[in-house]
C-alpha positions, 0 to 999 in steps of 0.5 A: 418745348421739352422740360430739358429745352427749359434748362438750356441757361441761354447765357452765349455768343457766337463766333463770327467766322467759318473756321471757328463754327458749325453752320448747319442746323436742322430745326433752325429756320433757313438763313439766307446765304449769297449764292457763290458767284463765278470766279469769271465771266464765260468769256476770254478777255485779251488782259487777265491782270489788273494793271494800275500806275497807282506809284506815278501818283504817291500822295495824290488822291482824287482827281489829281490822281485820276489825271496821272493814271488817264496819260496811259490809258489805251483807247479801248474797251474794258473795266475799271476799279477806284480804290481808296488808301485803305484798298478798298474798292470804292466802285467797279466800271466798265468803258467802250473807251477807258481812256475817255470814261475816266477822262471825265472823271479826271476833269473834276466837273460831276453831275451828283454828289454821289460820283463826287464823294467817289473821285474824292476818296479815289486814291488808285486805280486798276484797270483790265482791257477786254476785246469786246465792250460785251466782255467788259460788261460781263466782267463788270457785272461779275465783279461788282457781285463779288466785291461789292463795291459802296458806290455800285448798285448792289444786289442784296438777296443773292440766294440760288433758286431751287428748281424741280429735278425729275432724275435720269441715273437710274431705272426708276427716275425720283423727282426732287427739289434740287439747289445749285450746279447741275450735275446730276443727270436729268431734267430740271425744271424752273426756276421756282421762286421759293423752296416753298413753292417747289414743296408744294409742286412737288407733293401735288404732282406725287399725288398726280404721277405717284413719282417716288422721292426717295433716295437711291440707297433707300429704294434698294433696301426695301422688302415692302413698299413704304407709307408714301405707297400706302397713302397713295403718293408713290407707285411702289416701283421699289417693290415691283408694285408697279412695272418699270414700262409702266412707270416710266410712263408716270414720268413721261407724263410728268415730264410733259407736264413741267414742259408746258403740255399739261393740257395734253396731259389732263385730256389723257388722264381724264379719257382713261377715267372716262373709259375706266368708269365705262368698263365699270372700274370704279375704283381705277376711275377714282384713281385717275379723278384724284390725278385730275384733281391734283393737277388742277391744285398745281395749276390753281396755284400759279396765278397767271398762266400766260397764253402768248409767253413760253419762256420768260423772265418779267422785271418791274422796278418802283422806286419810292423814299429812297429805297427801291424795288424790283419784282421779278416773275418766272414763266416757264413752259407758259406756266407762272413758277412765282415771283420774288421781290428785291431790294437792291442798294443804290443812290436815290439820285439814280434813275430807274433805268439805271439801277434795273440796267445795273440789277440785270446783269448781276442778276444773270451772272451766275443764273440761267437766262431765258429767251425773253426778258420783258421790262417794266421801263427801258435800260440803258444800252438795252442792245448791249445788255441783251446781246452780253446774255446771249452770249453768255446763253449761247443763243439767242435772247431779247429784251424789250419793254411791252407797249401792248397786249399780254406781255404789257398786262404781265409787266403791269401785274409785275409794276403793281406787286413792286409799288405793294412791296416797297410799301410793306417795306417803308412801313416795317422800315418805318416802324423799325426805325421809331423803334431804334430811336425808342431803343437808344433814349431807353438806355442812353445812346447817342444814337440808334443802334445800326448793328444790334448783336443778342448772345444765348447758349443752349445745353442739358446740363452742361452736355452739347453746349452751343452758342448762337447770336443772332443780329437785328437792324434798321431792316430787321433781323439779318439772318445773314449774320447769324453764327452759332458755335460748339463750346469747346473748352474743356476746363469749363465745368458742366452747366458752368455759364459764366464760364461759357459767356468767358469764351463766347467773347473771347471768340468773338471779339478777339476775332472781331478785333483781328479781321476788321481792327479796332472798333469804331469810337462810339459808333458812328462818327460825327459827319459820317454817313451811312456808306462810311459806317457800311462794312463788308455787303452793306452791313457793319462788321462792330455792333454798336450795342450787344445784349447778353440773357442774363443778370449782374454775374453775366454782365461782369463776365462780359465785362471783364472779357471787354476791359480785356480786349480793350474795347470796354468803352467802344461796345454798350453791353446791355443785360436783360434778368428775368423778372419775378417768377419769370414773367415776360414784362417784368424783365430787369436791364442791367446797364453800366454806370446806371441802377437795374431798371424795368421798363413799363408793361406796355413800352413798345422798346420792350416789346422790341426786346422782347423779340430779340431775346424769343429769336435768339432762344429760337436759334440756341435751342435749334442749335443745340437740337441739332447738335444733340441730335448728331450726337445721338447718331453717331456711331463709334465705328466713324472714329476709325480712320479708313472705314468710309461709308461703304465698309462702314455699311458692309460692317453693320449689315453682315453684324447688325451692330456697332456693338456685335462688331467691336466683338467681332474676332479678325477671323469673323471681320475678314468674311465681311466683303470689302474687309481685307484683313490689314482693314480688320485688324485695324478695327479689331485694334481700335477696340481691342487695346491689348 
């Protein structure tokens, strides 16, 4: 770390919504983000608008409510919603028949506790009716995903998986890691169960085919060939190192190798080593023996590589103290492209073939499906669901459960990595939650903190001040729920942290106050339960308890901005001082009602602090990298309106400066291409007041 980065006076928070913050940040680890989800299932459906009779029934809730809406319900498939008073959606289902589900809903008779709860706080219902029960499941899965629903299994890990794009735009095809729609022309082979596998693939297979991974704009300005050429990751087809037949044999090859042909490739490079060492060309043998070696790295790397199994995708759920998981494994072109774990919300009281049956058709609502799907345990309306994801595909695709053979040892691997993971899981989970425990008696809480929020800003005296808050729970850090923000006042003096922490919650809690109310008094109500206190994904909106990297000044700064807004009594605000001579161990706390106090050296509540307080240092300073580094960029010829990229190129090219340009006389600016003259006097003006 810089001496600067050691004066960034971390003192801030972070606004809690899109319109008010900057969510890139380059040094910064990746957050997980939900993948967008389709607006709709591929699928028409005979009613597109929710219908509900939620008037007939005024003042009703529960199954006397449910009793009125089922008199008008028709005797065909489609999907239904619960709502409460409140509106909002306590459960998405689909039918065969929706007057015989939700009849049985009405008869008030439930088999779980769980389904009871849901019929009690039914306050409405809305319902939409689609030709065909497979329409109905495909809506079904979109919805939940969207909405989100309490009492629906739940997918919490929704992020994209990124794939390997070989390209087909232009004359010397780049390979790239490639996220999100498809629109690039090209192959695109996966998926890869982490942008960390693709990364690998990727630099193994540069040594192996010498594919170039630069960008286009980046490919035509060059003269020489660049350090990949040099290090012997890429051919040089940029300037003309290598031909444009030759190299697009490099890319069939490669290409051969992503589908599944990779022995055929290895026979081929391994006959022309042996044929180069014949005509005594060592140094081409030696070439073509690195290739060798960079395809077995691939492949050594893939673990299992089936025989039998083409394409796809193995699903095995364990379940275990009330949590469950689901471990997934990609094969494609009989080769193993990772796997990836999953946690899904759901009632312990569901069985396992329901929550996986649920999980399967979020999981291919937005994703590509393959031509096999193999089950470590058999779901409910298995025929249904696989005939709904062929449809969906538009061809053919089977779900079945092993009993036997290399299919059987692939679900049994998967089952095995599940139960492995679920452990890890129930032992940070168990740990997390003695520490929550520790966290509240160590500062008096009725209770453990569900929602734990720390603030830090970073800057240089006072220049490119950002805020960053990061979030931790029962499960960790939620990385989800990061924010970060620009300071934005300009009646802040410079390096001014009190005045930064003023903003930093005045945006965030009177934001927090006007989309989701008033904060909960004293956290969690007596005889709520968890699903009460859940806000929107599965996560409270309120934090139960904020930590603030600063002494008694800051802390009557925080303070204040919440005696402000109200909610004084409603937020633990706790402040955390640097000890003497900054030490790490002799931090004071700083907590209303009581003295300054430090904890023991050993105290594993300040160990927990402790890695609040590194993360959010991480995540400030990152912000404000990255937002120095923008800075330091920027170029004064983005401020004129209508110099787009290309003219903004043309301008440096033929000026070689920002600088020579804004000196530039009309004359000089209209022999530049693409510069009219109305277009130069524009930029001659924005320098040039007079």
């Amino acid at each position: 770390m810089s001496p600067a980065d050691h004066k960034h006076k971390q003192r801030g928070a972070a606004d809690d919504l899109p319109p008010e913050i900057d969510l890139e940040d380059e040094s910064a680890e990746e957050i997980a983000e939900p993948e967008t989800t389709s607006a709709a299932p591929d699928v028409a459906f005979t009613a597109i608008d929710w219908t509900s009779h939620a008037g007939d029934a005024d003042g009703m809730v529960g199954a006397e409510v449910i009793q009125t809406l089922v008199k008008r319900l028709p005797n065909a498939p489609g999907v239904y919603r619960m709502m409460n008073a409140a509106g909002d959606v306590l459960y998405v289902g689909k039918a065969r028949s929706l007057k015989k589900r939700v009849t049985n809903y009405a008869q008030g008779r439930f088999h779980t506790s769980r389904i009871g709860r849901m019929v009690r706080e039914t306050s409405t219902m809305e319902f939409v009716v689609t030709r065909t029960e497979i329409e109905a499941l495909l809506l079904e899965a979109n919805l939940i995903k969207r909405l989100r629903p309490r009492f629906n299994v739940l997918m919490r890990d929704d992020k994209s998986f990124p794939y390997i794009l070989v390209t087909g735009d232009h004359v010397s095809p780049g390979i790239y890691k490639h996220r999100g729609a498809r629109s690039r022309k090209g192959d695109y082979f996966g998926p890869f169960a982490s942008a960390g596998a693709v990364g690998r693939t990727i630099n193994s297979l540069q040594r192996a085919f010498l594919l170039r991974s630069c960008t286009n704009s980046f490919y035509e300005n060059r003269t020489r060939p660049c350090l990949l050429y040099q290090i012997k990751r890429c051919a040089g087809p940029c300037t003309g190192e290598i031909s444009h037949q030759d190299y697009a044999e490099l890319v069939a090859e490669a290409k051969d190798f992503l589908s599944g042909r990779s022995q055929k490739v290895k026979t081929e490079i391994s006959g022309a080593m042996q044929q180069a060492s014949q005509d005594l060309d060592f140094e081409r043998a030696a070439i073509y023996r690195d290739r060798l070696a960079a395809l077995s790295h691939v492949q050594s790397h893939q673990g299992i590589n089936p025989q039998t199994v083409e394409e796809a995708d193995v699903f095995a759920i364990h379940q275990e103290g009330g949590q469950v998981c689901i471990q997934v494994f990609f094969f494609r072109t009989g080769q193993n492209w990772g796997n990836r774990a999953y946690f899904p919300k759901a009632d312990p009281a569901l069985e396992g073939s329901e929550v996986l049956g649920s999980f399967l058709a979020q999981f291919y609502d937005d994703k590509p499906t393959p031509r096999a799907v193999l089950l470590s345990h058999g779901v409910e309306e298995q025929e249904l669901l696989a005939e709904a994801l062929s449809t969906r595909a538009r061809r053919k695709v089977s779900i079945s459960v092993p009993q036997r053979g290399e299919k059987k040892d692939l679900t049994d691997n998967a089952l095995q990595n599940a139960r492995e993971a679920l452990g890890r899981r129930l032992a940070e989970t168990s740990t997390q939650a003695r520490l929550l425990t520790g966290f509240a008696e160590t500062f008096g809480m009725a209770r453990p903190p569900v929602r734990i929020e720390v603030y830090d800003n970073s800057h240089i005296m006072g220049t490119n001040a950002v805020g960053a808050m990061v979030v931790a729970g029962p499960e960790g850090f939620v990385k989800n729920q990061y924010r970060k923000f620009n300071i934005r006042s300009t009646e802040i003096t410079p390096g001014d942290d009190f005045g930064m922490m003023r903003e930093v919650m005045e945006r965030r809690f009177s934001r927090l106050l006007k989309e989701h109310g008033d904060a909960p008094q004293g956290g969690e109500a007596e005889g709520e339960t968890e699903d009460d206190i859940e806000g929107n994904g599965g996560f409270p909106a309120w934090p139960d308890v904020i930590l603030i990297d600063g002494g008694q000044g800051q802390m009557s700064a925080v303070r204040k901005i919440l005696s402000d807004l109200g909610i004084e009594d409603r937020v633990v605000a706790i402040g955390i001082a640097k000890g003497q001579d900054r030490d790490a161990g002799r931090e004071r706390f700083f907590v209303r009602g009581r003295d300054s106090f430090s904890l023991p050296v050993r105290d594993p509540v300040l160990y927990f602090v402790q890695r609040l307080r590194d993360e959010v240092h991480r995540f400030a300073i990152g912000s404000h990298r990255a937002r120095r580094k923008k800075e330091m960029v920027k170029n004064p010829l983005d401020e004129i309106s209508g110099i787009g990229p290309g003219r903004k190129r043309a301008l440096l090219l033929h000026f070689g400066t920002a600088k020579a340009v804004s000196r530039a006389a009309v004359e000089d600016l209209v022999k530049v291409d693409g510069i009219s003259e109305q277009v130069a006097r524009l930029v001659y003006n924005h320098f040039h007041e007079s």
